[in-house]
LUMLUMDREN-2810 file (N, C-alpha, C; in Angstrom, 1 decimal):
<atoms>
<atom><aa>X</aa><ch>A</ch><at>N</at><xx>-26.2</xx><yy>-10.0</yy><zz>-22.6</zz></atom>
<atom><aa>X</aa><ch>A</ch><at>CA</at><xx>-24.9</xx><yy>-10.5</yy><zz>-22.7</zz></atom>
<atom><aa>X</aa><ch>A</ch><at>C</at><xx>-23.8</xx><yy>-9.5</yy><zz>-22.3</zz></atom>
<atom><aa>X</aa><ch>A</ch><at>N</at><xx>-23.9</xx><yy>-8.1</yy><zz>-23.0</zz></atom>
<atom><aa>X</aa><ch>A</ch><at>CA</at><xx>-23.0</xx><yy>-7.6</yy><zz>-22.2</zz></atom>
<atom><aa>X</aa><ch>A</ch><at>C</at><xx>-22.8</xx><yy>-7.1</yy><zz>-21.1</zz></atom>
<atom><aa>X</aa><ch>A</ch><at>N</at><xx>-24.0</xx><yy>-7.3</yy><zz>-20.2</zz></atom>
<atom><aa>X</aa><ch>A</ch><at>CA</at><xx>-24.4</xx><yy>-6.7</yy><zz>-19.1</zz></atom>
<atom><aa>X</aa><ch>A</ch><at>C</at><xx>-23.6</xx><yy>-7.9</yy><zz>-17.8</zz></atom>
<atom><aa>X</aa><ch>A</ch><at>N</at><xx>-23.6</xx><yy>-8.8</yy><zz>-18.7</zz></atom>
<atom><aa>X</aa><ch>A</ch><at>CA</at><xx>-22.3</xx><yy>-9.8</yy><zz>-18.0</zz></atom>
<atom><aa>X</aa><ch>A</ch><at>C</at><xx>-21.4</xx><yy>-9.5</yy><zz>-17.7</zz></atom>
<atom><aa>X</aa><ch>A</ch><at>N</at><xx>-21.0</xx><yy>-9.3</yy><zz>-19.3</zz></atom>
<atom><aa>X</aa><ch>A</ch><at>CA</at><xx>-19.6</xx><yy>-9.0</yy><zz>-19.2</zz></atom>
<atom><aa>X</aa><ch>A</ch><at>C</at><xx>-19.3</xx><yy>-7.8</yy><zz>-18.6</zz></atom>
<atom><aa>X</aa><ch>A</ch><at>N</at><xx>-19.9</xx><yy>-6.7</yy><zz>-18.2</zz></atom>
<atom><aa>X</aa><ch>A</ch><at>CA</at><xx>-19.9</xx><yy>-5.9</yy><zz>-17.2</zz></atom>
<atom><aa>X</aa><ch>A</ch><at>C</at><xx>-19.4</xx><yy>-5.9</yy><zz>-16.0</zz></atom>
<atom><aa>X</aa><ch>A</ch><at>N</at><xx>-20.7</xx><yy>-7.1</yy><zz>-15.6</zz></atom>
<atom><aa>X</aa><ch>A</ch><at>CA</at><xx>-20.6</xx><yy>-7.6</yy><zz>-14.1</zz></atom>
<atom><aa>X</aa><ch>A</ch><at>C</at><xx>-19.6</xx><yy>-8.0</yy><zz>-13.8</zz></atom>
<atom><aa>X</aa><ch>A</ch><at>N</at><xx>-19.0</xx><yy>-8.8</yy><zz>-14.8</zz></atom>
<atom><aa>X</aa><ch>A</ch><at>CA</at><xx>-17.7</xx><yy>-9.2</yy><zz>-14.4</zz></atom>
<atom><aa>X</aa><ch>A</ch><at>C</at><xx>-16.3</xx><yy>-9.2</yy><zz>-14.6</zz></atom>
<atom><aa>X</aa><ch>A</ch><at>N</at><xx>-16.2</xx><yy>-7.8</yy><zz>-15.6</zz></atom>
<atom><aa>X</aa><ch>A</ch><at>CA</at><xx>-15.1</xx><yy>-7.0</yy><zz>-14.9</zz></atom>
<atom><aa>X</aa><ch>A</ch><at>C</at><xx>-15.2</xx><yy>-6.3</yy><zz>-14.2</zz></atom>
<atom><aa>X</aa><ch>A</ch><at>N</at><xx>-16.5</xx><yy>-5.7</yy><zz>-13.3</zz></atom>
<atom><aa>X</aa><ch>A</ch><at>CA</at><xx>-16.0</xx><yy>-4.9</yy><zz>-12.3</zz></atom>
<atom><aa>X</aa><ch>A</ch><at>C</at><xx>-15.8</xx><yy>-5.8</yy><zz>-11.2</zz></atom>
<atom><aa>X</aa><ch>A</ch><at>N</at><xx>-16.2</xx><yy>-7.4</yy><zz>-11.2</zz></atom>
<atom><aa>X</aa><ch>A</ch><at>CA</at><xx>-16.2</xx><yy>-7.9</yy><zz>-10.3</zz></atom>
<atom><aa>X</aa><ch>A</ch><at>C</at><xx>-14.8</xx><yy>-8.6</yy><zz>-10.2</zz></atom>
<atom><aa>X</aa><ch>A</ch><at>N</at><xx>-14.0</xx><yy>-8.5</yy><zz>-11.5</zz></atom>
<atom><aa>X</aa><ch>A</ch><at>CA</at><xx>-12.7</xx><yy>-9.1</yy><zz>-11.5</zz></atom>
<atom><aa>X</aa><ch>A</ch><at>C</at><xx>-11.7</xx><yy>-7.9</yy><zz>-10.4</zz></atom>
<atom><aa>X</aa><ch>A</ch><at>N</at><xx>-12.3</xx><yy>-6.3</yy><zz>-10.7</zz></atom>
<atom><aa>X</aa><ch>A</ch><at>CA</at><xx>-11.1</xx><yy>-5.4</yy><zz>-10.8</zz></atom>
<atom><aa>X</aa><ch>A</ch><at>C</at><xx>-11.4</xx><yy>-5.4</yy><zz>-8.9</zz></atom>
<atom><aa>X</aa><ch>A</ch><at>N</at><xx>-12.5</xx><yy>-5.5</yy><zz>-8.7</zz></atom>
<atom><aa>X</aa><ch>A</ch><at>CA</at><xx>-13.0</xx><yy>-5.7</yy><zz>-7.4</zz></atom>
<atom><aa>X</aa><ch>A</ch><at>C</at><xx>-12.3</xx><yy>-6.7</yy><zz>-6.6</zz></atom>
<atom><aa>X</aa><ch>A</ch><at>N</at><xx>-12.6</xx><yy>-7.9</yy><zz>-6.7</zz></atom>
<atom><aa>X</aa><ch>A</ch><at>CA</at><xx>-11.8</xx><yy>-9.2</yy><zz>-6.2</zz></atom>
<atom><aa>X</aa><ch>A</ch><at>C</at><xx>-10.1</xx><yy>-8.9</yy><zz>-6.3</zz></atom>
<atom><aa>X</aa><ch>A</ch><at>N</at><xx>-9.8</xx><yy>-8.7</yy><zz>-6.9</zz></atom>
<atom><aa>X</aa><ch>A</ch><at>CA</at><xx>-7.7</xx><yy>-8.6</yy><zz>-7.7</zz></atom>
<atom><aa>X</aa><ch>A</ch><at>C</at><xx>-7.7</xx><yy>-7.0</yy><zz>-6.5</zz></atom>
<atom><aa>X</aa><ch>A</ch><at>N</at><xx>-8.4</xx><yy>-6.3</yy><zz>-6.0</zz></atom>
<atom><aa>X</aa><ch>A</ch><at>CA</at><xx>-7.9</xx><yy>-5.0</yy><zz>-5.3</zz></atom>
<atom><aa>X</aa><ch>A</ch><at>C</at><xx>-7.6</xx><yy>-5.3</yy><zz>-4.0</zz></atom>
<atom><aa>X</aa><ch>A</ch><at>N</at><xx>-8.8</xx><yy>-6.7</yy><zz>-3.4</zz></atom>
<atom><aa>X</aa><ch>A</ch><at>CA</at><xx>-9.1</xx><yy>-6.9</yy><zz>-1.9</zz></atom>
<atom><aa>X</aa><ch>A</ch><at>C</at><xx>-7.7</xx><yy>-7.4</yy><zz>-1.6</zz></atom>
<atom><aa>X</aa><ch>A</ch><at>N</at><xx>-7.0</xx><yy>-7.9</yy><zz>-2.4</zz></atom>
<atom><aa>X</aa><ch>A</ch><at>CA</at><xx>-5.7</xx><yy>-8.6</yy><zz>-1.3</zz></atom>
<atom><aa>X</aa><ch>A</ch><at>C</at><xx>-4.8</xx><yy>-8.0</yy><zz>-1.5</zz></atom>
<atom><aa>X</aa><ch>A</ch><at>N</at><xx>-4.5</xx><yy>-6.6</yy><zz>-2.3</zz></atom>
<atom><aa>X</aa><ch>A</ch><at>CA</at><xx>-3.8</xx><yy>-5.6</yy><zz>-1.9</zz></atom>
<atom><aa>X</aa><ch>A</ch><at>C</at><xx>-3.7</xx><yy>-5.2</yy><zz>-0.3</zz></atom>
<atom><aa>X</aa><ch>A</ch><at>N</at><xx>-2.6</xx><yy>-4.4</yy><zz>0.0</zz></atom>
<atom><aa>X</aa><ch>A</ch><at>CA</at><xx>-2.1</xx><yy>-3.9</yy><zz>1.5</zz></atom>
<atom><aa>X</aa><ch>A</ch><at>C</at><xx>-1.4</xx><yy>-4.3</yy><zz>2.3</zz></atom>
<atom><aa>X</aa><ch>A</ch><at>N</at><xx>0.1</xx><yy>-5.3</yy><zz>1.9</zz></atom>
<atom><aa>X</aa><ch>A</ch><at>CA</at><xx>0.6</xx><yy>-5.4</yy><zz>2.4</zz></atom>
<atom><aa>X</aa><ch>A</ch><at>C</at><xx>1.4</xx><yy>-4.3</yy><zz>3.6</zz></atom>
<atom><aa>X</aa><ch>A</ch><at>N</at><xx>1.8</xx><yy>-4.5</yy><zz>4.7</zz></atom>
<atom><aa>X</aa><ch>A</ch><at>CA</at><xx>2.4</xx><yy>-3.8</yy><zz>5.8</zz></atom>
<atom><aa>X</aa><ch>A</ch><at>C</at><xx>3.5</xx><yy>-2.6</yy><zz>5.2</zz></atom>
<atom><aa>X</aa><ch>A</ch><at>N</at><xx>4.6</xx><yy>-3.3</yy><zz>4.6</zz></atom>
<atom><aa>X</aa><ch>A</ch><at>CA</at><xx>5.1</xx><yy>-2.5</yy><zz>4.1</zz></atom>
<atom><aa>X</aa><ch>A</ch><at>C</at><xx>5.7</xx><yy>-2.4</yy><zz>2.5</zz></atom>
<atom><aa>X</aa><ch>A</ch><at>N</at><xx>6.1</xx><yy>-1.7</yy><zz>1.7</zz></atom>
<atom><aa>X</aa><ch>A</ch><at>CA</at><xx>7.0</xx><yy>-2.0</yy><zz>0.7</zz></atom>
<atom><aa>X</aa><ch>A</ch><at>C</at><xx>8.0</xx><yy>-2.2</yy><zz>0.7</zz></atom>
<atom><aa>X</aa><ch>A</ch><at>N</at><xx>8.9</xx><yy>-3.4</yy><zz>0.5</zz></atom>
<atom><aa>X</aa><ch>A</ch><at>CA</at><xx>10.3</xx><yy>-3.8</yy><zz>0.7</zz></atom>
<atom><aa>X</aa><ch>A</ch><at>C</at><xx>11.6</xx><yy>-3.2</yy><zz>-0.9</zz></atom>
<atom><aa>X</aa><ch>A</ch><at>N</at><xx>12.2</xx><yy>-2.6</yy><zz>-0.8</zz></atom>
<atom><aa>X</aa><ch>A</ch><at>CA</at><xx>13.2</xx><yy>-2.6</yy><zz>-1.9</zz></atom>
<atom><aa>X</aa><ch>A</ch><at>C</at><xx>14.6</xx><yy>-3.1</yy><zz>-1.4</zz></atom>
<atom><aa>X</aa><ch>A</ch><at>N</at><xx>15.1</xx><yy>-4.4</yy><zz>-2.0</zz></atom>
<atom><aa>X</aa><ch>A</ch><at>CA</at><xx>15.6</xx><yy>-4.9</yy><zz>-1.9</zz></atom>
<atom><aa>X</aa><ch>A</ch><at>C</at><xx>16.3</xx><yy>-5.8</yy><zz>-3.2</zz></atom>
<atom><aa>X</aa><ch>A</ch><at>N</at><xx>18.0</xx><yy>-6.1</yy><zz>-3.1</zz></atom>
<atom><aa>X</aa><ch>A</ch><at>CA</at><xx>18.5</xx><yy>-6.6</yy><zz>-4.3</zz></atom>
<atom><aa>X</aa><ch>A</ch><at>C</at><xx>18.8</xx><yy>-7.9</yy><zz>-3.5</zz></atom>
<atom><aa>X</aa><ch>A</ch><at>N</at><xx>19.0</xx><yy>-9.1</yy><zz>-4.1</zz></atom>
<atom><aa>X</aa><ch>A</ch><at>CA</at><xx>18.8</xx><yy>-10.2</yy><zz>-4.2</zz></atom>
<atom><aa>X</aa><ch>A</ch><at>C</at><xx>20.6</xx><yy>-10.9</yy><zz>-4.7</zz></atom>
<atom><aa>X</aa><ch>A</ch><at>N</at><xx>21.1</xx><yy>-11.9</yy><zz>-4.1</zz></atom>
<atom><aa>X</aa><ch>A</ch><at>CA</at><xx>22.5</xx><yy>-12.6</yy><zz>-4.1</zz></atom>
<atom><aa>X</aa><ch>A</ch><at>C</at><xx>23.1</xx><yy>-12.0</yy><zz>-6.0</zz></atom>
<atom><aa>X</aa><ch>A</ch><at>N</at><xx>21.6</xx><yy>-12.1</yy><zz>-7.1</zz></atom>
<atom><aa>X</aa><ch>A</ch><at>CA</at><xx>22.4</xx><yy>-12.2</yy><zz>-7.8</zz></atom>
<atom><aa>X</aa><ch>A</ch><at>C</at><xx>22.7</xx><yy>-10.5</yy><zz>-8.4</zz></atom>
<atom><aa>X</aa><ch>A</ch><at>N</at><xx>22.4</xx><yy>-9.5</yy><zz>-7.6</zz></atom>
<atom><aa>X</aa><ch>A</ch><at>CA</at><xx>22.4</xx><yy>-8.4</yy><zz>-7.4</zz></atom>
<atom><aa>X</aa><ch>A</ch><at>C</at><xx>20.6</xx><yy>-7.4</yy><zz>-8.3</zz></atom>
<atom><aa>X</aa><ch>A</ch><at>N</at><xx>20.2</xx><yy>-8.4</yy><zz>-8.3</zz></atom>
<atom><aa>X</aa><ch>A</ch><at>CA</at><xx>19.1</xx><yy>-8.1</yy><zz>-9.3</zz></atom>
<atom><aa>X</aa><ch>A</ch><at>C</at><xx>17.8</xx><yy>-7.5</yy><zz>-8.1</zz></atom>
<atom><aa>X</aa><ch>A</ch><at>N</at><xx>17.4</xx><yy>-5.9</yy><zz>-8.6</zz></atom>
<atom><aa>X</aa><ch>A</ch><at>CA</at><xx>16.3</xx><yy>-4.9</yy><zz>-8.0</zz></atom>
<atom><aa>X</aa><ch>A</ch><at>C</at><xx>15.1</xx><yy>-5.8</yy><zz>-7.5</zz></atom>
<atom><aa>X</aa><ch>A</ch><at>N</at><xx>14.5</xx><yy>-5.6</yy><zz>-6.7</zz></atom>
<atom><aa>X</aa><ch>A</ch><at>CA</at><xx>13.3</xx><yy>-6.6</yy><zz>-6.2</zz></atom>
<atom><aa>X</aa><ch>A</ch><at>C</at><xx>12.4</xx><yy>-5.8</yy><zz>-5.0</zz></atom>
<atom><aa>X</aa><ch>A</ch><at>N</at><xx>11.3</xx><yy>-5.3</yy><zz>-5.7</zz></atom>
<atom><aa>X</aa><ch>A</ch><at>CA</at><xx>10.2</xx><yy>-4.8</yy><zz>-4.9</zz></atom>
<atom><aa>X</aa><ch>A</ch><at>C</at><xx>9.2</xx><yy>-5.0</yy><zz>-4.4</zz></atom>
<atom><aa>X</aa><ch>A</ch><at>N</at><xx>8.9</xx><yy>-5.8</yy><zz>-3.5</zz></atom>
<atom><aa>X</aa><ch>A</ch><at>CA</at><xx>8.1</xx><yy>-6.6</yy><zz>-3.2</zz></atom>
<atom><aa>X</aa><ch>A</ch><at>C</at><xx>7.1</xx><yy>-6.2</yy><zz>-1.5</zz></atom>
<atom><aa>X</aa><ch>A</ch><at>N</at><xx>6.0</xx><yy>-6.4</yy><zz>-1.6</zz></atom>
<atom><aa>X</aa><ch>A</ch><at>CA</at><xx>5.5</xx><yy>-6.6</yy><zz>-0.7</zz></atom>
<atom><aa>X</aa><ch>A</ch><at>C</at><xx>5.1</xx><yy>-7.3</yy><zz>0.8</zz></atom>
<atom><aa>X</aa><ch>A</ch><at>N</at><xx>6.6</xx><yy>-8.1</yy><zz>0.4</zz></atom>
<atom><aa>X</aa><ch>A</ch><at>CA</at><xx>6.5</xx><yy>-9.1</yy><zz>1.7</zz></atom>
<atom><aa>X</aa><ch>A</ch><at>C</at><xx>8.3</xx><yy>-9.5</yy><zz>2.4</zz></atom>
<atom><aa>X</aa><ch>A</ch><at>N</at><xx>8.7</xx><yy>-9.7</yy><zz>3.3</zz></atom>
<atom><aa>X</aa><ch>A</ch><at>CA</at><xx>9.9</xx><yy>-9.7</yy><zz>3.7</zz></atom>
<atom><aa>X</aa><ch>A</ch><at>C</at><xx>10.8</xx><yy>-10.2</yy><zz>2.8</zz></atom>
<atom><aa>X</aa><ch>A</ch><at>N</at><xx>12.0</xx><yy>-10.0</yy><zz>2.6</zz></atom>
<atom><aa>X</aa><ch>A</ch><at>CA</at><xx>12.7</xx><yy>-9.8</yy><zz>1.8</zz></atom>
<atom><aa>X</aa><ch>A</ch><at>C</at><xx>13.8</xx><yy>-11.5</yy><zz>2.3</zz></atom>
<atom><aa>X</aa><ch>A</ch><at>N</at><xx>13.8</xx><yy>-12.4</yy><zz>1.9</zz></atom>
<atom><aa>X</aa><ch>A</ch><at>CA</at><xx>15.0</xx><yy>-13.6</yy><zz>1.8</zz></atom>
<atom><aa>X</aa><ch>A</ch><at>C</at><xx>15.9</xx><yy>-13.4</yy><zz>2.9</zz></atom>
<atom><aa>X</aa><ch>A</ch><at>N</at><xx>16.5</xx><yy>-13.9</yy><zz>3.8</zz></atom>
<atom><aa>X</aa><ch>A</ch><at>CA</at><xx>17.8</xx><yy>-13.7</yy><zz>4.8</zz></atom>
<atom><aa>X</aa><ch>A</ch><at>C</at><xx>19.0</xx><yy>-13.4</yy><zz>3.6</zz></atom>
<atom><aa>X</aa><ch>A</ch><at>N</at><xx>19.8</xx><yy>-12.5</yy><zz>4.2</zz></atom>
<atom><aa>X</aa><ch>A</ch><at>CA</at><xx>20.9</xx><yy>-12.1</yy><zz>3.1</zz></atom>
<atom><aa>X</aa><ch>A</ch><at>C</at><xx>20.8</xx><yy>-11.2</yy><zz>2.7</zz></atom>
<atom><aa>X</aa><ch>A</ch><at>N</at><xx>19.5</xx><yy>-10.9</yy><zz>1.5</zz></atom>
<atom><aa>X</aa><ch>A</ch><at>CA</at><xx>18.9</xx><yy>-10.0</yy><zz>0.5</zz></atom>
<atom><aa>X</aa><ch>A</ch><at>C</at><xx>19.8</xx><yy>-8.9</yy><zz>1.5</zz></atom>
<atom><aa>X</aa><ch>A</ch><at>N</at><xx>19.8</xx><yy>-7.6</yy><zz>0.6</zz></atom>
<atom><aa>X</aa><ch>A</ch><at>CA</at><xx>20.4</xx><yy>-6.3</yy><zz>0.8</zz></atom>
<atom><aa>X</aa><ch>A</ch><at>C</at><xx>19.5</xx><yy>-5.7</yy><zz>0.7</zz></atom>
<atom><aa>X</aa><ch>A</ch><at>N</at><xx>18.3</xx><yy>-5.1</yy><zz>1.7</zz></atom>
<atom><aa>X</aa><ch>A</ch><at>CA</at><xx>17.5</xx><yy>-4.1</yy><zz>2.4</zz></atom>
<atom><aa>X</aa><ch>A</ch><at>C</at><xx>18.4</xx><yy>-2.6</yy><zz>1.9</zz></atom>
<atom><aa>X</aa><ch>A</ch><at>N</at><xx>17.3</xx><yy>-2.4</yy><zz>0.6</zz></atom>
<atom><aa>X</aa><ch>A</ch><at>CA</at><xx>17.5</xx><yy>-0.8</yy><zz>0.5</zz></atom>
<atom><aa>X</aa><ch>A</ch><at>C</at><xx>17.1</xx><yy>0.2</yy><zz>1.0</zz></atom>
<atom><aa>X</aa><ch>A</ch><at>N</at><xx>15.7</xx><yy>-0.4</yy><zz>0.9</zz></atom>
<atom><aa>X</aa><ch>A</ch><at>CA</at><xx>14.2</xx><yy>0.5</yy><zz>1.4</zz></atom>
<atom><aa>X</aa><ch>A</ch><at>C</at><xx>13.2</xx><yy>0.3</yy><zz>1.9</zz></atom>
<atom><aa>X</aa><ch>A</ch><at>N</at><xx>12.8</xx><yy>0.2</yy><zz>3.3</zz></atom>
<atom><aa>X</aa><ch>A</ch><at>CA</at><xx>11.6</xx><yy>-0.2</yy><zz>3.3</zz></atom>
<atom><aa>X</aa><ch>A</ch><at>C</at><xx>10.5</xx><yy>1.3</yy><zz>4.0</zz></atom>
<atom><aa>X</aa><ch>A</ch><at>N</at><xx>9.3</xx><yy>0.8</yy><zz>3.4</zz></atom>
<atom><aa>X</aa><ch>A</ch><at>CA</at><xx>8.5</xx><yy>2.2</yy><zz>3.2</zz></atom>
<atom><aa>X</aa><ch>A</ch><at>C</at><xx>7.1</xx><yy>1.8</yy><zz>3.3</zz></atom>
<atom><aa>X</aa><ch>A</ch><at>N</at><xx>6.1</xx><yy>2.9</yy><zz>4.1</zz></atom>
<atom><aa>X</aa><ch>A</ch><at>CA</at><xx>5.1</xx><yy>2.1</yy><zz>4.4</zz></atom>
<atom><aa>X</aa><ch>A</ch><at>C</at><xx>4.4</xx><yy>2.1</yy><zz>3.0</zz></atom>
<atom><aa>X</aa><ch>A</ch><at>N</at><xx>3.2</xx><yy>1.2</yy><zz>3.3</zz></atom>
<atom><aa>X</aa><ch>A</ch><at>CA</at><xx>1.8</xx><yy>0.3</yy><zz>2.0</zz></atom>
<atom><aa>X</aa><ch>A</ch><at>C</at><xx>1.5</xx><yy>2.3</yy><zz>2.0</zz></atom>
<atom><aa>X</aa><ch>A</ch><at>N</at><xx>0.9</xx><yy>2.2</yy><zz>0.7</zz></atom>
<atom><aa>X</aa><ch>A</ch><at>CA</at><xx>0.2</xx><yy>3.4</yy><zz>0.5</zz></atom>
<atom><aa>X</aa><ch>A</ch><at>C</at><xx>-1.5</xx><yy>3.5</yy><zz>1.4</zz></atom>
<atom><aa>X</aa><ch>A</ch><at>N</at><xx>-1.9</xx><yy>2.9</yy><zz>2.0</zz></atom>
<atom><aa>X</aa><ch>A</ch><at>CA</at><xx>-2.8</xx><yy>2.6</yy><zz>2.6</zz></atom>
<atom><aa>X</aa><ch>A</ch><at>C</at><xx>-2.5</xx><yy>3.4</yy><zz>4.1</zz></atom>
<atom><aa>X</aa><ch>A</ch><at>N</at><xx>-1.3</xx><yy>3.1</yy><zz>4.1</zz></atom>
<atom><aa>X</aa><ch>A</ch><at>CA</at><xx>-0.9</xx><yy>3.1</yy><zz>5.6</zz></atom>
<atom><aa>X</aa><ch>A</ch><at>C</at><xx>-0.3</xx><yy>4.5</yy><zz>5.6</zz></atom>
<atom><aa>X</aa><ch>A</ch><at>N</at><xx>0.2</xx><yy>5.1</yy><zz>4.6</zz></atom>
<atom><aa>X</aa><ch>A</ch><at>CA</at><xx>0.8</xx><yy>6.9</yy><zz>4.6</zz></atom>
<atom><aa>X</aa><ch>A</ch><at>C</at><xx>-0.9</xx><yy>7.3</yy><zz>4.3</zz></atom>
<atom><aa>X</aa><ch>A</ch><at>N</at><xx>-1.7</xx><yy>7.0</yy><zz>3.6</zz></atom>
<atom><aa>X</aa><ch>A</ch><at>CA</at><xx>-3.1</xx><yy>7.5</yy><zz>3.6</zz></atom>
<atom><aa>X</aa><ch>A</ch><at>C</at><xx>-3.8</xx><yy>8.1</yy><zz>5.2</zz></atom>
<atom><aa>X</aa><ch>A</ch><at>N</at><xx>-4.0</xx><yy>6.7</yy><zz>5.5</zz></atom>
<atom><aa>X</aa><ch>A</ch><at>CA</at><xx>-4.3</xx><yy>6.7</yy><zz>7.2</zz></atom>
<atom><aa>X</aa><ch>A</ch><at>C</at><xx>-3.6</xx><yy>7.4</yy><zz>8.6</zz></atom>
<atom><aa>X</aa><ch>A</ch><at>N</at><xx>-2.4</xx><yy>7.4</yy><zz>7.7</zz></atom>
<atom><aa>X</aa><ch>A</ch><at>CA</at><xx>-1.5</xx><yy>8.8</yy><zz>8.8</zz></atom>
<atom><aa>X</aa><ch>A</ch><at>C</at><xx>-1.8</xx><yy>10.1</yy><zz>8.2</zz></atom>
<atom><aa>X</aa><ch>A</ch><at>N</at><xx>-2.0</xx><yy>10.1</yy><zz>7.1</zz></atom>
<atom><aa>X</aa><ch>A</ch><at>CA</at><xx>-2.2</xx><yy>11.7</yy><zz>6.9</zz></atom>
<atom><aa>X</aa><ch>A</ch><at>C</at><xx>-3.5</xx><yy>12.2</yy><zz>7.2</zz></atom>
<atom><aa>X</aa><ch>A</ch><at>N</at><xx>-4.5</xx><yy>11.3</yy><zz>6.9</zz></atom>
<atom><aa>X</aa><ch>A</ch><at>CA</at><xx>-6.3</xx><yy>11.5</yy><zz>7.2</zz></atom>
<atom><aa>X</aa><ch>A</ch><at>C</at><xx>-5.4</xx><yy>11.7</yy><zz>9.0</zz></atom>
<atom><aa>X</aa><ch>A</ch><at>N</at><xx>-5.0</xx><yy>11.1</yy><zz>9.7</zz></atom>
<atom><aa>X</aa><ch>A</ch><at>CA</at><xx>-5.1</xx><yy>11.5</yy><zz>11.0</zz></atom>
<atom><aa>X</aa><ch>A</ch><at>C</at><xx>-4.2</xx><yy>12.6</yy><zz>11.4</zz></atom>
<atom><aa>X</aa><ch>A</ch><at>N</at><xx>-3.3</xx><yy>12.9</yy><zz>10.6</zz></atom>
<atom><aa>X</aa><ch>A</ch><at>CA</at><xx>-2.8</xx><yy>14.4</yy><zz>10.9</zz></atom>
<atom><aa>X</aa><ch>A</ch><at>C</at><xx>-3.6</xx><yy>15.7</yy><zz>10.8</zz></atom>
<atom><aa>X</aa><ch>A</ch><at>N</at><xx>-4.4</xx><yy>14.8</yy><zz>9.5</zz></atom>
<atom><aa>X</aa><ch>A</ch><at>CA</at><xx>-5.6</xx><yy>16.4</yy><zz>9.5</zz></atom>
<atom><aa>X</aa><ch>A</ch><at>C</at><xx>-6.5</xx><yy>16.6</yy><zz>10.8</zz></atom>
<atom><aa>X</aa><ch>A</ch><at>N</at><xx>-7.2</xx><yy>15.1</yy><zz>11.0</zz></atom>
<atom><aa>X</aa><ch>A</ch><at>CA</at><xx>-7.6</xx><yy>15.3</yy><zz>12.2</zz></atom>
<atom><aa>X</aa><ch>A</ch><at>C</at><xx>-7.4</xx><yy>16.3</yy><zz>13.5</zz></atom>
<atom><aa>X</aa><ch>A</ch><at>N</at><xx>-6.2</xx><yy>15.8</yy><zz>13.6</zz></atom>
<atom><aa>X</aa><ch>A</ch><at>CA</at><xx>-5.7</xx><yy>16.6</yy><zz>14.6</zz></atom>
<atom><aa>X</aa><ch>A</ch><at>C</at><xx>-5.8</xx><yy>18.1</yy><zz>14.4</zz></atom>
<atom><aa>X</aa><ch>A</ch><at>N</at><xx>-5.1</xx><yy>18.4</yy><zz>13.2</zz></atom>
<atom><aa>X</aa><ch>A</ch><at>CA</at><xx>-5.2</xx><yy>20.1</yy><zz>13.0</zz></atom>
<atom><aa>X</aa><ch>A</ch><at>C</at><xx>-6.1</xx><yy>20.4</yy><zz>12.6</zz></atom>
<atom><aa>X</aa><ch>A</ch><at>N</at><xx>-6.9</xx><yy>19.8</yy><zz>12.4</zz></atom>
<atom><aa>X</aa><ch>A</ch><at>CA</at><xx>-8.7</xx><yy>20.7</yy><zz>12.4</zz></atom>
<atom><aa>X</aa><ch>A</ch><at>C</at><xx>-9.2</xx><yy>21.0</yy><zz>13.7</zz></atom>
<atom><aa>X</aa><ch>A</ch><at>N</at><xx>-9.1</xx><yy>19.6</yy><zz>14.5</zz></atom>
<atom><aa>X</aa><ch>A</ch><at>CA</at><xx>-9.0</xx><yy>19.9</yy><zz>16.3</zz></atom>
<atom><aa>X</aa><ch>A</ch><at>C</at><xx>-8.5</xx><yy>21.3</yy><zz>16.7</zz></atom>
<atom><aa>X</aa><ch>A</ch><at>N</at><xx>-7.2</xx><yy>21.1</yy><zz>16.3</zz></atom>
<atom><aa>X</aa><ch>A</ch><at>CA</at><xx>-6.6</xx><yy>22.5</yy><zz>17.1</zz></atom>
<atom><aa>X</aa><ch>A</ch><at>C</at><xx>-6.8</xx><yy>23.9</yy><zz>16.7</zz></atom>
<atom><aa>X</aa><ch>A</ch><at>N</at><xx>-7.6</xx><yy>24.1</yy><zz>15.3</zz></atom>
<atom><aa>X</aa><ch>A</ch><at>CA</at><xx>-7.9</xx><yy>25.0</yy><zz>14.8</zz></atom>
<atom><aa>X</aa><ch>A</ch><at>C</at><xx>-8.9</xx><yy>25.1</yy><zz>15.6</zz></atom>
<atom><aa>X</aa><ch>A</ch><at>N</at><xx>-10.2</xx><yy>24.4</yy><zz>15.8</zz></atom>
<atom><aa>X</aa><ch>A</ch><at>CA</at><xx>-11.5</xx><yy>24.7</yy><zz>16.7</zz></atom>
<atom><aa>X</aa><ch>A</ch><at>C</at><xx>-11.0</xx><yy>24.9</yy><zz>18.0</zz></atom>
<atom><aa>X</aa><ch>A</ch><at>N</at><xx>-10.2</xx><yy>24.5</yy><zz>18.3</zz></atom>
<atom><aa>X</aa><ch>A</ch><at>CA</at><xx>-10.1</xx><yy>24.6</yy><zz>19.5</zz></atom>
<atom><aa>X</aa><ch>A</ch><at>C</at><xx>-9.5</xx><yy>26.2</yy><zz>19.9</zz></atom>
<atom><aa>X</aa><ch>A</ch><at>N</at><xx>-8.9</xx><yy>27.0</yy><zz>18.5</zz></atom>
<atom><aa>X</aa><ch>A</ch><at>CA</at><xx>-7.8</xx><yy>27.6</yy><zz>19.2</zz></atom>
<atom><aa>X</aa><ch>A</ch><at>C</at><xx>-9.1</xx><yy>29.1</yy><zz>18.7</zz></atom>
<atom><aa>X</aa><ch>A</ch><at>N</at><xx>-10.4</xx><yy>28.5</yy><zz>18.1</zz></atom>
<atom><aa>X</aa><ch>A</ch><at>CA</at><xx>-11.3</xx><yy>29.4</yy><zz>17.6</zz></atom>
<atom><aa>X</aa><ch>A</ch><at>C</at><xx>-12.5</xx><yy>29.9</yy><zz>18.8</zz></atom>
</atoms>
């Protein structure tokens, strides 16, 4: 029995993670001036405070910055 219930919270925490990644993070306030951070375009109007990439997406640029300067270290070795 609890080997179930195991299974299926890791299979909850698993499933609820996959549809994380939206493009970018929007901060934006809304007509009735009220904070709103959201993951998907922001209402025509809305007042665009911030937008900033998914954490996914600053991951994948920094893995590729290293890339690079490990390259140029070998290279410059």
């Amino acid at each position: 029995m609890t080997y179930k219930i195991i299974i299926v919270a890791i299979l909850s925490v698993f499933l609820s993670s996959i549809g994380y990644g939206g493009d970018n993070i929007y901060t934006w306030k809304d007509e009735q001036g009220v904070l709103n951070i959201t993951d998907y375009v922001p209402p025509y109007g809305a007042e665009i405070i911030n937008i900033s990439p998914s954490p996914r997406e600053a991951a994948e640029k920094l893995q590729a910055q290293r890339l690079i300067r490990q390259k140029r270290l070998l290279q410059e070795q």
